[in-house]
FIKOLKOL-327444 format. One line per 2 residues: for each residue z, y, x of N, C-alpha, C. Coordinates in steps of 0.02 Angstrom, whole numbers, plus 50000, padded with zeros to 5 digits. Atoms other than C-alpha are relative to their C-alpha. Layout:
REM FIKOLKOL-327444
Z:Y:X:Z:Y:X:Z:Y:X; ...
END
This chain:
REM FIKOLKOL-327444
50001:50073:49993:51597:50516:47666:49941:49971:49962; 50068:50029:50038:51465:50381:47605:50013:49985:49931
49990:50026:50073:51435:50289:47442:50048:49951:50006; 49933:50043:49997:51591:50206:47410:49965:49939:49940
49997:50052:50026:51594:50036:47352:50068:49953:50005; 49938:50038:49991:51726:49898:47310:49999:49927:50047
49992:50048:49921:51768:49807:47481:49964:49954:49987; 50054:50064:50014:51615:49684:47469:50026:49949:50051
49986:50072:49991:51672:49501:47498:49946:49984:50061; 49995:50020:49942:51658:49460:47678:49943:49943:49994
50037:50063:50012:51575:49304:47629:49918:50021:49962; 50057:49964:50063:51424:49402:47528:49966:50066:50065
50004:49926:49944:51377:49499:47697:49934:50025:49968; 50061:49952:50002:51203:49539:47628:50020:50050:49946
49970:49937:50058:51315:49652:47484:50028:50028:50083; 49967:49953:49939:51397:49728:47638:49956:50040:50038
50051:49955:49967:51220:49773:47734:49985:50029:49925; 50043:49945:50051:51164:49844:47589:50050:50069:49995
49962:49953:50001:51322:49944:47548:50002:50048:50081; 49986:49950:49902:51320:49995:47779:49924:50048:49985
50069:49969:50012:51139:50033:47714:49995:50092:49973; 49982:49928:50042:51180:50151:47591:50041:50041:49992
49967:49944:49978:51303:50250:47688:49997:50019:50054; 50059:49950:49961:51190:50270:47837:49977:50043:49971
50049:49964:49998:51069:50346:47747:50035:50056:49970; 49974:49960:50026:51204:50456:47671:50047:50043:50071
49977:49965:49938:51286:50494:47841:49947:50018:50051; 50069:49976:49951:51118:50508:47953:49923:50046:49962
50028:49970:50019:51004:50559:47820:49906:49958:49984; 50040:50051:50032:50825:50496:47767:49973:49981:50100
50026:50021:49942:50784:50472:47970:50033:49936:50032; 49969:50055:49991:50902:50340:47974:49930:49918:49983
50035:50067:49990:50796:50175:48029:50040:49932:49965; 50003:50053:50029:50809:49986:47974:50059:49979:50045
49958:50012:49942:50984:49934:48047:49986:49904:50010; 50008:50040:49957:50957:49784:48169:50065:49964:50026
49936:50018:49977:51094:49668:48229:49973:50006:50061; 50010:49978:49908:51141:49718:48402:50065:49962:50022
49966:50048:49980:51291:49590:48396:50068:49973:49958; 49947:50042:50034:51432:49480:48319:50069:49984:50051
49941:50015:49963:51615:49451:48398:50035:49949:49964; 49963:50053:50039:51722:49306:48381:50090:50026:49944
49939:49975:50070:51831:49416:48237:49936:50012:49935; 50034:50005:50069:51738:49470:48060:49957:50047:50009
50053:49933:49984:51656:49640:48140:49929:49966:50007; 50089:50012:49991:51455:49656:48150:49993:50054:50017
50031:49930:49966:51366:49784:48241:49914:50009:49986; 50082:50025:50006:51198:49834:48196:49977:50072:50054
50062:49938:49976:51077:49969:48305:49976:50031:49934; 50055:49974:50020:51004:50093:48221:49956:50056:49994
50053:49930:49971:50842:50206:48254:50041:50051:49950; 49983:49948:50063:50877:50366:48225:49950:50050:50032
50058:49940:49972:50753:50532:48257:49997:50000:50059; 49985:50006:49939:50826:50540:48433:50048:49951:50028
49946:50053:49959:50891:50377:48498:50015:49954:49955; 49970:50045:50048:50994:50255:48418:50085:50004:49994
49905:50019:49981:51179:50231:48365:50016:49934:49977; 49970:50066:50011:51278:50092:48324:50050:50016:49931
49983:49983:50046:51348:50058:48158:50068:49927:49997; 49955:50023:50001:51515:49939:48159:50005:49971:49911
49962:49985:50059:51556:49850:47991:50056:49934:49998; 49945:50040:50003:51723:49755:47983:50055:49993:49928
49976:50019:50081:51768:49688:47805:50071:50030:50005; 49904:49952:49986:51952:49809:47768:50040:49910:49979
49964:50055:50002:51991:49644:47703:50050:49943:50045; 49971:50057:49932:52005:49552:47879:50001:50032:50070
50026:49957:49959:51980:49713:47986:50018:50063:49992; 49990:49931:50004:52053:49875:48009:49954:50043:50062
50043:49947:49970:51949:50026:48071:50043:50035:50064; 49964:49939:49956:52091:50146:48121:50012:49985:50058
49992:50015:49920:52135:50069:48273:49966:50024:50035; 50036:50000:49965:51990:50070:48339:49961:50083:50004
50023:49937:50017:51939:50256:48294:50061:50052:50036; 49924:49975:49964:52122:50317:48373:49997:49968:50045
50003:50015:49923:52101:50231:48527:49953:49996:50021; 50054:49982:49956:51934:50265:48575:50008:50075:49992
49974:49935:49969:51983:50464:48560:50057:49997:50040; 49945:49988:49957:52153:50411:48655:49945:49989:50075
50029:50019:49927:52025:50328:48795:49954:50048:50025; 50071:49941:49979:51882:50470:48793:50046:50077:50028
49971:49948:49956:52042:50603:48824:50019:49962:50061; 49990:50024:49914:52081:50483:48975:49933:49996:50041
50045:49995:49954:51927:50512:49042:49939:49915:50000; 50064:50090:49987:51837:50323:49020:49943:50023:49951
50055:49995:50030:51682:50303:48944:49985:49959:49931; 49981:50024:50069:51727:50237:48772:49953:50040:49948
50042:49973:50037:51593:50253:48628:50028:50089:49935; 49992:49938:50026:51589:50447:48538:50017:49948:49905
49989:50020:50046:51654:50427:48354:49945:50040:49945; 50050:49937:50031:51502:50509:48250:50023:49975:49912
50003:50001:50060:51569:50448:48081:50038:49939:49964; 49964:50062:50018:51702:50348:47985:50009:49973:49912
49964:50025:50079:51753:50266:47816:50023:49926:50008; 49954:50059:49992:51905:50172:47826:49995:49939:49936
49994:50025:50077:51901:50125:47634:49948:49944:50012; 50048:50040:49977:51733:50018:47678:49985:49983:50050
50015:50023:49943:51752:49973:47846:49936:50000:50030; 50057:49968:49958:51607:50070:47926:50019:50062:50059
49977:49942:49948:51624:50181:48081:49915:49984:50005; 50050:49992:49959:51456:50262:48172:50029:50020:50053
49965:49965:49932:51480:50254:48348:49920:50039:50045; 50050:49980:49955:51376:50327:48488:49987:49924:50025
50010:50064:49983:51258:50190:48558:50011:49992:50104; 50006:50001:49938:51318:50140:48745:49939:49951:50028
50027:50066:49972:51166:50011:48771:49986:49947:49986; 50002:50083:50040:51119:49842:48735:50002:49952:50082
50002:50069:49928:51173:49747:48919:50088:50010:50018; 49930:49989:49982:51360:49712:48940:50004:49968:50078
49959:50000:49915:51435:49671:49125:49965:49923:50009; 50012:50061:49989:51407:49494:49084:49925:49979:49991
50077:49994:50002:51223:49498:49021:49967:50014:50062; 50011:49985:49954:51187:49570:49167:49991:49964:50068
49982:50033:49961:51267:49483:49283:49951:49898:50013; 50030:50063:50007:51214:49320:49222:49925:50000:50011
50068:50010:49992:51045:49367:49205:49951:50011:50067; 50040:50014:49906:51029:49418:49399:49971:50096:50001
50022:49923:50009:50973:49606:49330:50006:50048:50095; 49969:49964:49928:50931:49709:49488:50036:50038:50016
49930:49953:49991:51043:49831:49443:50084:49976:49994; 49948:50046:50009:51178:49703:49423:50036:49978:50051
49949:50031:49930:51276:49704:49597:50073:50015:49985; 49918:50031:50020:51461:49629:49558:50018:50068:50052
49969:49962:49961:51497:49744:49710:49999:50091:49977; 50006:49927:50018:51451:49904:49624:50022:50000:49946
49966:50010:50065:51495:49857:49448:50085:49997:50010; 49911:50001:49997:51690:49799:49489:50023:50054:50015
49958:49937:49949:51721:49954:49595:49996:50036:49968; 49987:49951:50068:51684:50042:49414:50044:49989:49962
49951:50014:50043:51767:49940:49342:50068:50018:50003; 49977:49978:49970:51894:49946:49427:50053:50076:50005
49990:49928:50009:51914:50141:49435:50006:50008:49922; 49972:49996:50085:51911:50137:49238:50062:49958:49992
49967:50030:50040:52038:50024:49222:50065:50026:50028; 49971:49959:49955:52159:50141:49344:50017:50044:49926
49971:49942:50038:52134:50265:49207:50023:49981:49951; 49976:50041:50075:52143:50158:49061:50080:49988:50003
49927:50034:49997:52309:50096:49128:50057:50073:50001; 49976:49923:50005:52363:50292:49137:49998:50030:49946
50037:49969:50054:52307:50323:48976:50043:49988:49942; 49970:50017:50043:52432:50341:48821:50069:49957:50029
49949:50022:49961:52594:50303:48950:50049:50042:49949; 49955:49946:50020:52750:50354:48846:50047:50039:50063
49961:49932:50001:52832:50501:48863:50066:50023:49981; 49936:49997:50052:53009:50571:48835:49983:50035:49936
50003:49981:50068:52948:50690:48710:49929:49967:49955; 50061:50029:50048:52836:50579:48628:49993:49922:50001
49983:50072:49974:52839:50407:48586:49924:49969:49997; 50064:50002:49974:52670:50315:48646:49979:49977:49922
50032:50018:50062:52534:50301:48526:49983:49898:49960; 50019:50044:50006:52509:50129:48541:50068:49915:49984
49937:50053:49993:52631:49964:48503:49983:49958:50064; 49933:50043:49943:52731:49868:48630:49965:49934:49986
50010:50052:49992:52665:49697:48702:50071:49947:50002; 49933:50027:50005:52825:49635:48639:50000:49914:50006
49973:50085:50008:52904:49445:48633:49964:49983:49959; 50013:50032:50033:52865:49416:48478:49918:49978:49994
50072:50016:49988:52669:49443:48514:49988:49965:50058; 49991:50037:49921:52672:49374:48692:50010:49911:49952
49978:50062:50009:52758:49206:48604:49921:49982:49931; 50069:50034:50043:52623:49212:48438:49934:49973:50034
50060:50041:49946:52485:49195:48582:50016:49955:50024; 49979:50062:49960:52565:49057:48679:49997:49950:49944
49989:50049:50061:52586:48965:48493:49933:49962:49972; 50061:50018:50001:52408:48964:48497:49966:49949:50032
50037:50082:49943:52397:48808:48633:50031:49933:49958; 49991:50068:49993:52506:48695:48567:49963:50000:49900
50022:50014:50078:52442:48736:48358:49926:49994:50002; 50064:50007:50006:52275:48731:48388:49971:49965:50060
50044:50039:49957:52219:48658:48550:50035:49933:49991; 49972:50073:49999:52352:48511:48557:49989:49964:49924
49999:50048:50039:52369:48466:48396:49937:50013:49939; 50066:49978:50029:52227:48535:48305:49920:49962:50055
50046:50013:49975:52099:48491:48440:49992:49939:50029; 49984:50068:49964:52160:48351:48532:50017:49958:49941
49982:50056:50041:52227:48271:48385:50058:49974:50029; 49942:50002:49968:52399:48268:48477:50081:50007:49965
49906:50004:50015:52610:48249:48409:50021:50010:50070; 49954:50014:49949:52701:48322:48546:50058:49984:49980
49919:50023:50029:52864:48231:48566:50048:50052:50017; 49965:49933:49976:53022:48336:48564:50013:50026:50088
49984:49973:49928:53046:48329:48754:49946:50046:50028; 50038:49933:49988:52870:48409:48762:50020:50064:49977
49989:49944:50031:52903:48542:48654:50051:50045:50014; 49919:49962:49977:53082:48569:48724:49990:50023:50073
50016:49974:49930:52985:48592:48908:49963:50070:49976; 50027:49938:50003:52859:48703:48828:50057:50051:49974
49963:49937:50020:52992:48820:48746:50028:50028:50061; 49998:49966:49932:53039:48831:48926:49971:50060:50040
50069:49973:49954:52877:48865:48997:49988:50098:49958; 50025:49940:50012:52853:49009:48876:50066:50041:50006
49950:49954:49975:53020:49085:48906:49993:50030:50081; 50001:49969:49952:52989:49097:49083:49937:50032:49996
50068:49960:50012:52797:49166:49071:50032:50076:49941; 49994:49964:50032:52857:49274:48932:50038:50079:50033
49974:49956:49952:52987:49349:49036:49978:50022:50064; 50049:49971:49960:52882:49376:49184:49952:50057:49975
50054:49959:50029:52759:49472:49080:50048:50081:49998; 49964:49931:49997:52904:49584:49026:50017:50048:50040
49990:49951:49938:52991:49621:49167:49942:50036:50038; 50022:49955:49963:52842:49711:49244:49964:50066:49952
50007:49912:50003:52792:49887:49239:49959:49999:49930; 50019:50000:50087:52725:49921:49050:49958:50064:49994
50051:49936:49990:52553:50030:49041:49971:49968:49946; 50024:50000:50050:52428:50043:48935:49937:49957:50004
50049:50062:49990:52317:49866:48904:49942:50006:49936; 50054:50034:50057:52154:49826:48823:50024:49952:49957
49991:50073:50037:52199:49657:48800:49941:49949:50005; 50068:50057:49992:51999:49589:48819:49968:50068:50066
50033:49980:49964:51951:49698:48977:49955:49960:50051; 50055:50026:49950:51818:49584:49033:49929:50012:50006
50064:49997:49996:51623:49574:49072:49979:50003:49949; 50027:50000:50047:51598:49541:48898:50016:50090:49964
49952:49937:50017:51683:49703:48838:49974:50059:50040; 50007:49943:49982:51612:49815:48971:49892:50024:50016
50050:49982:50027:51443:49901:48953:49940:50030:50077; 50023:49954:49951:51309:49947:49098:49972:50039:49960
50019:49937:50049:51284:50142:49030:50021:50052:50070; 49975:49919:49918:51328:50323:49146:50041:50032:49945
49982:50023:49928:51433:50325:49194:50015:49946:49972; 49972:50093:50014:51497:50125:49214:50075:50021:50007
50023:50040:50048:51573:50079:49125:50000:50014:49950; 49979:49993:50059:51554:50084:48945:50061:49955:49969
49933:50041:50020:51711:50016:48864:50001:49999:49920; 50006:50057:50093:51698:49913:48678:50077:49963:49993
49961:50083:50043:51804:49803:48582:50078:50019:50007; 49955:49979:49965:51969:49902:48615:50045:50015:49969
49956:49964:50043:52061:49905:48461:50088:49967:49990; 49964:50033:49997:52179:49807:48502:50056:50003:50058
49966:49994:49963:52250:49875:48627:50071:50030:49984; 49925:50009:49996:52450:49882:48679:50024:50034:50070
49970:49979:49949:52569:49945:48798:50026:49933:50031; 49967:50057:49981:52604:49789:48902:49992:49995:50084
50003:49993:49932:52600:49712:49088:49950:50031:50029; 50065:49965:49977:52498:49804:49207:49961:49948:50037
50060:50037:49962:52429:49662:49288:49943:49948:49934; 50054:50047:50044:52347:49590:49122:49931:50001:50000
50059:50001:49989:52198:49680:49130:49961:49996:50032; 50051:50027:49933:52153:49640:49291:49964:49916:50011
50012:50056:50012:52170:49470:49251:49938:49980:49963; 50101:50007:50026:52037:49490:49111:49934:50022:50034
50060:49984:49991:51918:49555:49184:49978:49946:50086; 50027:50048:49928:51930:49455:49373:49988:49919:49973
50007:50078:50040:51977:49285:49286:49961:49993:49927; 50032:49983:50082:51843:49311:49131:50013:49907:49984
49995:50061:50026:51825:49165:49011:49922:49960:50018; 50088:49991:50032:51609:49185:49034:49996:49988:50101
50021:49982:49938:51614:49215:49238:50022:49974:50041; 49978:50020:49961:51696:49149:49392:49999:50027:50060
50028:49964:49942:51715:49228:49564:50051:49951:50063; 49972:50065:49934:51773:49128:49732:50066:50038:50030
49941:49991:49989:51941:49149:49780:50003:50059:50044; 50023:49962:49959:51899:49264:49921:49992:50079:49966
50026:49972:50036:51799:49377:49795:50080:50031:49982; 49957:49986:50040:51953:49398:49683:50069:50050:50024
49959:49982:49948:52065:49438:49829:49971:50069:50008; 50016:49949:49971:51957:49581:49896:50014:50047:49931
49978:49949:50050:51943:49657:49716:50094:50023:49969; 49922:49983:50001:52156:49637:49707:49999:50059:50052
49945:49959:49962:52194:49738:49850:49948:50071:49975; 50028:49923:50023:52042:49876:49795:50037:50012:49949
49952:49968:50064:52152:49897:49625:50018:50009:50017; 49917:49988:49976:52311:49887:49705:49997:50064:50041
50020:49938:49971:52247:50032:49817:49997:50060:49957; 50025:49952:50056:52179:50121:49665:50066:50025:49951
49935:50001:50014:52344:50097:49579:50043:50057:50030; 49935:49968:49957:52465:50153:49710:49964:50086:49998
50006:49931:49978:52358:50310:49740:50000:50040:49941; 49986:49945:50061:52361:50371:49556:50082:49985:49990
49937:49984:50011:52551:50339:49555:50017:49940:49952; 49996:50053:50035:52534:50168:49446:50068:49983:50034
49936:50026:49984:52701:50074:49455:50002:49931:50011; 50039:50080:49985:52634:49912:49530:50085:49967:50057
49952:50020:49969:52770:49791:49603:50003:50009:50061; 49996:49958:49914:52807:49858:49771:49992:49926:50054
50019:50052:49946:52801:49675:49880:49926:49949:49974; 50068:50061:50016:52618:49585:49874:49992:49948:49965
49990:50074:50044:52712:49430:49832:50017:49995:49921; 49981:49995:50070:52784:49504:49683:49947:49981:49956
50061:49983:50038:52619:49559:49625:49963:49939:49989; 50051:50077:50046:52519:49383:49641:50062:49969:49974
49959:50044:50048:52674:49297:49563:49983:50029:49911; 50030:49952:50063:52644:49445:49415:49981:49960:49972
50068:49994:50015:52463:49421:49423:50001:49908:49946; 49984:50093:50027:52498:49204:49398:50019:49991:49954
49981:50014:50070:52601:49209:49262:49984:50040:49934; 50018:49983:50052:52520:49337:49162:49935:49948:49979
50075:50023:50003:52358:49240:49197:49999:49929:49956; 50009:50070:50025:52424:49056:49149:50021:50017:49917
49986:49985:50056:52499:49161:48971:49929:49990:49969; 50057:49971:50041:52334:49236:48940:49940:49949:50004
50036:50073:49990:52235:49048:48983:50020:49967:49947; 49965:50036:50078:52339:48954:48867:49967:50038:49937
50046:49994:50068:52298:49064:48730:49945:50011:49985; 50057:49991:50017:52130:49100:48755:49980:49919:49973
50009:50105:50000:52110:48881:48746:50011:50013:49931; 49991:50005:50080:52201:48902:48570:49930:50056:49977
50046:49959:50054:52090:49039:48509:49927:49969:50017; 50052:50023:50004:51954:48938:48573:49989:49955:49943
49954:50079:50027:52015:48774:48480:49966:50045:49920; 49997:49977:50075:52037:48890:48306:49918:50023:49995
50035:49997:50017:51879:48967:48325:49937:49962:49979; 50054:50071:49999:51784:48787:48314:50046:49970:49931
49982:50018:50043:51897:48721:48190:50013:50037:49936; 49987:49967:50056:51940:48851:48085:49922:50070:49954
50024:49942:50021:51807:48978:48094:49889:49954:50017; 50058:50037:49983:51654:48846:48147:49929:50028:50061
50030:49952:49946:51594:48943:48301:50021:49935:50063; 50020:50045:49941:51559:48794:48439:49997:50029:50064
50021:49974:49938:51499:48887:48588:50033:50010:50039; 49944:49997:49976:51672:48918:48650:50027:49968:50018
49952:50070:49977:51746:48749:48676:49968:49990:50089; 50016:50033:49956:51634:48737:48832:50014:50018:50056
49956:49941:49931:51717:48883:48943:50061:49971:49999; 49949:50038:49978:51882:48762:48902:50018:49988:50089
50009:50045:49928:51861:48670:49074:50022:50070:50063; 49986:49923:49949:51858:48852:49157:50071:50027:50015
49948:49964:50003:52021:48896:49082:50068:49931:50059; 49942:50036:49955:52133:48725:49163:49972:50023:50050
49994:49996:49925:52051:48755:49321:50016:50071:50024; 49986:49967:49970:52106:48926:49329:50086:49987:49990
49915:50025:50029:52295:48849:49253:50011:49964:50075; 49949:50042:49905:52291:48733:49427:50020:50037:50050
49974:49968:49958:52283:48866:49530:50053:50052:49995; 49956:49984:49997:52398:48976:49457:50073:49957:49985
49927:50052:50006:52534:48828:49423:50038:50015:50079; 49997:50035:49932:52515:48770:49610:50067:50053:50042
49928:49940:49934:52633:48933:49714:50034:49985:49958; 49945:49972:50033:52753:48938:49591:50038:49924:49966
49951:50055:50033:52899:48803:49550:50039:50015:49940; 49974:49979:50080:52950:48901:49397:49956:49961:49954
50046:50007:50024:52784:48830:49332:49991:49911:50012; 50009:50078:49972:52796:48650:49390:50007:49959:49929
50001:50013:50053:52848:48615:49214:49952:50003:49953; 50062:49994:50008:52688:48681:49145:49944:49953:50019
50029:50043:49979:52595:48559:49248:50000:49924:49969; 49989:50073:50029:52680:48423:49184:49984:49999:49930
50043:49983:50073:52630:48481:48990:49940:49975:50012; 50062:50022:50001:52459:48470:49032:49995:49947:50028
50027:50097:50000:52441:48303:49117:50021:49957:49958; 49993:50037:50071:52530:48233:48964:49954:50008:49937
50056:49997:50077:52401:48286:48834:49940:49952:50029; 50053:50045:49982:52255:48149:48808:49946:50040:50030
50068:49953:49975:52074:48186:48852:49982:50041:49963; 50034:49966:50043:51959:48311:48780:49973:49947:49960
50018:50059:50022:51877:48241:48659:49908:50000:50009; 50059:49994:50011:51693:48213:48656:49959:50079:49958
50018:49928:50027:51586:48392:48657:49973:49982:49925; 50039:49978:50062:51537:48457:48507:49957:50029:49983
50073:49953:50008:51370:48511:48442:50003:50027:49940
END
């Protein structure tokens, strides 16, 4: 292991590069280069590049304070024995929240995409995606003799995300008191979403499988950010990645890539709801769960954590809430929540 130090204060990051400093050069050796930021996530992790004799790797450091390692070091060997393309682990210390990973790249799905890259056709990218997320969802399935490695997308997490719209977007963002009859609809709303989620088939989820998260590398895709993953519905991660927070695709679009999963699914033996209708009802109510709370974690990350840039994909998330409200009269109650909250308020710079 490297030079140990005592968990340097999150807030003091240039004690932290120094300490990632001086257990590179103790895990790579004096060929270890000048590490480079290669990117920031909206949690406490930092990623830096760095040269090395042949190539580069990536060096992870996530304060133990606000950041655990292991996860993420145990489920990228659960995803690399399922066959995905999840970064190699070349080197850990939990005690100081440093991992060396293998480097997949510097262009994620969405970089790409956005930027028009010629190698960047949605039609060749999804259909990877796609196929990884087949295995991903195969990947760490319990077992009778073995109970799965990963925890259960239980109630009580399902409900802490949903808690995230009305504590931080309504009344944190909006500046909003819901009255009790709101609050007595929403406890509704998340009982039925909650229970939808449950009742279906229970595989193995990312939790953020979108454009941002996935990597153009060889094979496609590379797969990041994954420590967080759970055993929960199987239609969640389709949701992330077709309905991103960063992207948008035309109704049409979204459709064709459903029935290629659902294909992909059925033929590895996935346990996908057997009538169509089931499946977009699923797909709807996992989607308006996982909308709602992305809104709150937008909300907190502007208020609490002072990261702006996020509030402006808001607008993205109701208009994907109208269309999944609209089929479904379980959800009609939901509808009525949101046209009772005031306006946004004036952006923020």
């Amino acid at each position: 292991m490297g030079v140990s130090v005592k968990n340097p204060d999150v807030k003091n990051p240039d004690d932290r590069l120094a300490a990632l400093t001086a257990w590179l050069e103790t895990e790579i050796g004096p060929g270890a280069g000048t590490p480079v930021v290669a990117s920031a996530d909206a949690s406490f992790r930092r990623y830096f590049r760095v040269p090395t004799a042949d190539g580069s790797v990536i060096a992870m450091d996530a304060p133990p304070e606000h950041e655990e390692t292991e996860p993420f070091v145990r489920i990228a060997g659960l995803f690399r024995d399922a066959g995905l393309h999840a970064p190699e682990i070349l080197a850990h210390d939990a005690g100081q929240g440093f991992v060396l990973l293998e480097d997949l790249g510097d262009r994620t799905y969405l970089q790409a995409l956005e930027r028009g890259d010629p190698d960047a056709d949605p039609e060749q990218l999804y259909p990877a995606a796609l196929d990884a997320l087949v295995r991903l969802q195969g990947a760490a399935a319990p077992r009778e003799e073995r109970e799965t490695p990963l925890p259960a997308y239980d109630e009580t997490l399902l409900r802490r995300e949903l808690d995230l719209f009305p504590d931080w977007y309504v009344r944190r963002h909006l500046g909003h008191v819901p009255t009790p009859a709101w609050q007595a609809a929403w406890e509704d709303t998340c009982h039925v979403l909650i229970g939808a989620m449950r009742q279906q088939p229970q595989v193995c989820v990312h939790r953020d499988f979108t454009p941002r998260n996935l990597m153009i590398a060889e094979p496609n895709p590379g797969i990041i950010d994954f420590q967080d993953a759970v055993i929960g519905p199987i239609t969640y991660d389709w949701v992330s990645l077709v309905r991103d927070a960063f992207i948008s695709w035309p109704v049409e679009t979204e459709d064709r890539w459903l029935l290629a999963w659902r294909e992909r699914a059925l033929n590895a033996g996935l346990p996908l709801p057997s009538h169509p209708l089931d499946l977009r009802r699923a797909i709807d109510f996992t989607a308006a769960q996982r909308h709602l709370k992305v809104i709150g974690i937008f909300a907190r990350l502007y208020h609490r954590d002072g990261k702006s840039g996020y509030l402006a994909d808001v607008p993205r998330f109701f208009r994907y809430l109208e269309r999944e409200i609209a089929p479904w009269p379980e959800l009609a109650p939901l509808r009525g929540l949101l046209a009772d909250l005031p306006a946004e308020p004036e952006p923020h710079r």
